[in-house]
C-alpha positions in Angstrom: 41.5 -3.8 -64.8 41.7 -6.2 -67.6 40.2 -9.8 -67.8 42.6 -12.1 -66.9 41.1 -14.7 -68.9 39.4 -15.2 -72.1 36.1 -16.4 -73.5 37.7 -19.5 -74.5 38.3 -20.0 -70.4 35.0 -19.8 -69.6 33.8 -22.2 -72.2 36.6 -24.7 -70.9 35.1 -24.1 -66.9 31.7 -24.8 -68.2 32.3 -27.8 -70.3 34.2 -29.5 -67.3 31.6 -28.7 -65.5 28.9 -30.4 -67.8 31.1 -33.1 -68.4 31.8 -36.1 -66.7 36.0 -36.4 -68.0 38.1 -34.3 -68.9 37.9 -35.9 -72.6 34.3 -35.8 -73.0 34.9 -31.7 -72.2 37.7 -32.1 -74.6 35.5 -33.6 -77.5 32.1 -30.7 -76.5 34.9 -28.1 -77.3 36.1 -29.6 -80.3 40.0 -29.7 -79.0 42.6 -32.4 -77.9 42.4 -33.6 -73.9 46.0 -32.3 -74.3 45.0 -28.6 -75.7 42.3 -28.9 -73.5 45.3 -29.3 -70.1 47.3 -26.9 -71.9 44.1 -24.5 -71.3 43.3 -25.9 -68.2 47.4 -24.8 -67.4 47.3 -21.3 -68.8 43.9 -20.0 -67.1 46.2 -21.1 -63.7 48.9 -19.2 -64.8 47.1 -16.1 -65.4 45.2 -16.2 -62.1 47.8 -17.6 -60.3 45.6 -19.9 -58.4 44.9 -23.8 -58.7 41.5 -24.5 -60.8 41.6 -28.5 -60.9 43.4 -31.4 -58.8 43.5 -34.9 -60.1 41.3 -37.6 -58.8 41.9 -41.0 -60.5 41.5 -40.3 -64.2 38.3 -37.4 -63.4 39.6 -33.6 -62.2 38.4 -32.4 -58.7 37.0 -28.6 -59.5 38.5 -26.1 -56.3 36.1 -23.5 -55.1 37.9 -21.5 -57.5 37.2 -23.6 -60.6 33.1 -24.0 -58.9 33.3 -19.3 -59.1 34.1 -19.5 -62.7 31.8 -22.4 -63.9 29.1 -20.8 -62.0 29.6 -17.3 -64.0 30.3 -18.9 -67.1 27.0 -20.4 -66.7 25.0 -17.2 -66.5 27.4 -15.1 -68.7 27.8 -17.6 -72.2 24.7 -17.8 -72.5 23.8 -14.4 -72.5 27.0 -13.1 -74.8 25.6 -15.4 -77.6 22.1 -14.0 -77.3 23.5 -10.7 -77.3 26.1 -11.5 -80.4 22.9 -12.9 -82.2 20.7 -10.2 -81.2 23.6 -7.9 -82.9 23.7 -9.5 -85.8 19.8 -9.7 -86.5 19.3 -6.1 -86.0 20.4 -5.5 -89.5 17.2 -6.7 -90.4 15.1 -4.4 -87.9 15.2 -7.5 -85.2 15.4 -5.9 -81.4 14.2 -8.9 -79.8 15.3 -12.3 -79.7 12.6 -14.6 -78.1 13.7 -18.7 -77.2 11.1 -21.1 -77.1 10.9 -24.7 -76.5 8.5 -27.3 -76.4 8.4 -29.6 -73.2 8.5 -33.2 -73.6 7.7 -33.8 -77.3 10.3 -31.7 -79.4 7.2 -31.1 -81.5 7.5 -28.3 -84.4 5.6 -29.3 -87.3 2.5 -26.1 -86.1 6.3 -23.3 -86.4 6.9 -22.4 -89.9 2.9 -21.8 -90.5 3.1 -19.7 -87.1 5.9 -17.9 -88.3 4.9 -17.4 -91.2 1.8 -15.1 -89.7 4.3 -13.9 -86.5 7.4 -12.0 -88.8 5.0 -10.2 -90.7 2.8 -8.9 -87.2 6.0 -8.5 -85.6 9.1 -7.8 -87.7 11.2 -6.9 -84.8 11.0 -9.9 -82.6 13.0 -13.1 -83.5 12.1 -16.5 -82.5 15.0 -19.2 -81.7 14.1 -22.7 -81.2 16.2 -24.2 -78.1 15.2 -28.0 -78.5 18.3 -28.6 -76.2 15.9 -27.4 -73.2 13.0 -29.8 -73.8 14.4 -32.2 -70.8 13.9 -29.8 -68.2 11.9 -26.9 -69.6 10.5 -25.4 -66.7 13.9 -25.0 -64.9 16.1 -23.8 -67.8 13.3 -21.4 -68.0 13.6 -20.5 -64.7 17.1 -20.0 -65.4 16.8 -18.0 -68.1 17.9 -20.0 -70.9 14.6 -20.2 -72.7 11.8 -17.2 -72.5 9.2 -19.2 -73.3 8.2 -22.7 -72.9 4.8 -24.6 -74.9 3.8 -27.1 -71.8 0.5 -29.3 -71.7 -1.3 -29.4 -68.1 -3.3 -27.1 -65.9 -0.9 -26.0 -63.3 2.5 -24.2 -63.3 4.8 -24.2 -60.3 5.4 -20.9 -58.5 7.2 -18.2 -60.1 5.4 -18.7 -63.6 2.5 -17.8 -65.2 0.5 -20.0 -68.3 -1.7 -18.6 -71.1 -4.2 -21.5 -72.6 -3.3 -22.3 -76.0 -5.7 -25.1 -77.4 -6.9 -28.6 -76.4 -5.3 -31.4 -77.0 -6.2 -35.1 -75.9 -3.6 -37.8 -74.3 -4.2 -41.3 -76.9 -3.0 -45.0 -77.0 -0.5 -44.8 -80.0 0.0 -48.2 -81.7 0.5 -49.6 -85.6 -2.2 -49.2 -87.5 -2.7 -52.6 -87.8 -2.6 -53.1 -83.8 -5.7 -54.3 -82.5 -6.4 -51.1 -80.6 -6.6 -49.6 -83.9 -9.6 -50.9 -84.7 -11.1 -50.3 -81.5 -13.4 -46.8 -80.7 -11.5 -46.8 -77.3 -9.3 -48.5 -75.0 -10.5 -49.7 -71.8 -7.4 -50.0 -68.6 -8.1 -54.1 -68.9 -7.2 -53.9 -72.8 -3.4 -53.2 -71.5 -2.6 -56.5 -70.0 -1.1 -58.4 -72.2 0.7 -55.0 -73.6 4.4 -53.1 -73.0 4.0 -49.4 -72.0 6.3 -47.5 -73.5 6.0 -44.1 -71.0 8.2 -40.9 -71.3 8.4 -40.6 -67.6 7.2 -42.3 -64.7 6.3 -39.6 -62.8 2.8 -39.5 -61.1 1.8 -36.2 -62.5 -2.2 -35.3 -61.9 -4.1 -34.6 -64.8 -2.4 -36.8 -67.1 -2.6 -40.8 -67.8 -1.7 -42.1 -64.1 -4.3 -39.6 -62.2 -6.9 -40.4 -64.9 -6.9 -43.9 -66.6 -4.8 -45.9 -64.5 -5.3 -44.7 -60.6 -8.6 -46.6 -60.1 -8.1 -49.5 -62.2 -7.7 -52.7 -61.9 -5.3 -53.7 -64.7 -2.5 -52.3 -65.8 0.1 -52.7 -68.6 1.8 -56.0 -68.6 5.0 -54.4 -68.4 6.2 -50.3 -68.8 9.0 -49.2 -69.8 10.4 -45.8 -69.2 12.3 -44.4 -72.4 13.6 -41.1 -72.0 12.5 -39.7 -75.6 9.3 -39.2 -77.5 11.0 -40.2 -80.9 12.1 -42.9 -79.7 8.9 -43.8 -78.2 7.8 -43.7 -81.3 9.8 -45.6 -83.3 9.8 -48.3 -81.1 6.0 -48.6 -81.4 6.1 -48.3 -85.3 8.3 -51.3 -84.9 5.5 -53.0 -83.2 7.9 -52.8 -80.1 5.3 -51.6 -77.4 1.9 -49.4 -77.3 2.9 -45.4 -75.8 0.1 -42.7 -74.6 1.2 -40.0 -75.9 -0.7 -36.4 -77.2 -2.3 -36.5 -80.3 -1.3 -32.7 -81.5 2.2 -33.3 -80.9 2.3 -36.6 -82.5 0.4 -35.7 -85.5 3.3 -36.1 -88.6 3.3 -39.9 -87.5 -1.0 -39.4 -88.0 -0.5 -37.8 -91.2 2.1 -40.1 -92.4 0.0 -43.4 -91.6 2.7 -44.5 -89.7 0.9 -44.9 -85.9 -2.7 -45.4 -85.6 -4.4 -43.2 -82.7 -6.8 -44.5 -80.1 -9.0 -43.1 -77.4 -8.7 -43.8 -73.9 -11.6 -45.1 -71.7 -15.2 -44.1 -72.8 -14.8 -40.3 -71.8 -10.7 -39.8 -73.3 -8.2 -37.7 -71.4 -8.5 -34.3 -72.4 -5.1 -32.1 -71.8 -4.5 -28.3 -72.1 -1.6 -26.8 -73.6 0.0 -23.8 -72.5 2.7 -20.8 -73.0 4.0 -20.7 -69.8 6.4 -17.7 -69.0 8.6 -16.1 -66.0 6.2 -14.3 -63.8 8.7 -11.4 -63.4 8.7 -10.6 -67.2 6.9 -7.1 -67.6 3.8 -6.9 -68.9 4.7 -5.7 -72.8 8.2 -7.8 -72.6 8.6 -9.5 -76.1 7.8 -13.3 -74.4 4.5 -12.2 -73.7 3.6 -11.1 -77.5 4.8 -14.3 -78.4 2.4 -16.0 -76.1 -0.6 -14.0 -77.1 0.4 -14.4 -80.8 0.3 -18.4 -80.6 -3.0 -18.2 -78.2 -4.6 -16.1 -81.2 -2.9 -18.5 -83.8 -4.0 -21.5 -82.6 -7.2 -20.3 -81.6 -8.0 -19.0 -85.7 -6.3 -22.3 -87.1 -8.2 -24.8 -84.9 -4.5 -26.4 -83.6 -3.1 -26.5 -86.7 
């Protein structure tokens, strides 16, 4: 039997569903609120069954609505992977491989590894999805990304890492911030500065376990701001002080405009990882992706 609805259905389930109104769904589809009621109208029609009910100036899903949204979640996704996959295997491609990089949306290290990858590997493709780097372990759970660069030394159940390179967590300030002229910052030297963090999770291993558990001063004030860039723009404007990695931070180096200082007389050494789905087979195309960056960054000393 037929599909009574179309593609253009299942985008409109999914975008109410990721979307707080019905005009911010209208606006993520690129259509009218009105085109997008019209839709909302027709998709009833055809399955004869009510998808929305009004409540205030928001629409209610109906378990029905909740069916669709749910599938179009697992199914979009894969159609345009498959559509692209089509596409690139003009070109000998059989694989398409989606990477992200958690936290720090950092990619200056890609079009050197690529470079290398596409001539060892002609037939695997690899998409950036900077989209996921909110929540990369779960949208890699889900199976929206394949692969996913992390720093730490753990994974959660259900994935497995492979060690890239080390990296170490820094106090990131102007260059003509005191700290810059300093060998190292001690937990007191934070006092009378604003933390600009990423998150305030307690994770272990990182800055909270290993610089500021056991001491006895902290930042003056922290601030939680959601984004690494605009962490750093805020420091460049002389706006706060941020701990951040030095790999993944290293075009503000390069450029001169953030000055880099250790932390505490031993540092805070971090690991970087590709982390994968357990379940993907042993020669499945994610995996030669991770062992070609462990081998990359191992011969080009981290880029």
């Amino acid at each position: 039997m037929p599909s009574r609805l179309d593609i253009r259905h299942l985008e409109m389930v999914l975008a109410l569903k990721q979307e707080r109104t019905l005009g911010e769904a209208a606006r993520a589809l690129r259509v009218t609120p009105s085109a997008l009621s019209h839709r909302i109208r027709e998709a009833e029609r055809r399955l004869d069954v009510l998808l929305y009910q009004k409540q205030g100036r928001n629409l209610r899903p109906t378990t029905a609505a909740e069916i669709l949204a749910d599938t179009a979640e697992r199914l979009l996704p894969d159609l345009e992977r498959a559509e692209q996959l089509a596409v690139a295997t003009t070109i000998g491609v059989r694989h398409i491989v989606r990477i992200t990089v958690a936290i720090y949306n950092s990619y200056h290290w890609l079009p050197a590894f690529l470079g290398r990858f596409r001539d060892d590997h002609p037939s695997i493709e690899i998409d950036v999805e900077a989209d996921a780097v909110l929540y990369p372990l779960e949208n890699l759970a889900a199976d929206r990304v394949d692969l996913v660069l992390s720093p730490g030394l753990t994974v959660p159940p259900g994935f497995e890492r492979r060690p890239l390179f080390s990296d170490e967590l820094v106090a990131f300030t102007t260059p003509d911030h005191p700290f810059a002229e300093q060998g190292f910052v001690p937990p007191a030297d934070f006092q009378t500065e604003t933390n600009l963090t990423y998150s305030m999770v307690r994770e272990p291993g990182f800055e909270w376990d290993r610089f500021w558990k056991d001491a006895e001063s902290h930042a003056a004030r922290e601030v939680k701001i959601g984004s690494v860039e605009a962490i750093s723009e805020l420091v460049k404007a002389g706006l706060g002080v941020a701990i951040l990695s030095r790999w993944a931070m290293t075009p503000h180096l390069e450029l001169g405009t953030l000055s880099a200082t250790q932390l505490g007389t031993q540092g805070i050494d971090m690991t970087w990882n590709a982390v994968v789905r357990r379940s993907a087979a042993q020669d499945a195309p994610e995996r030669t992706v991770a062992q070609a960056l462990s081998d990359w960054f191992r011969e080009t000393a981290n880029a």
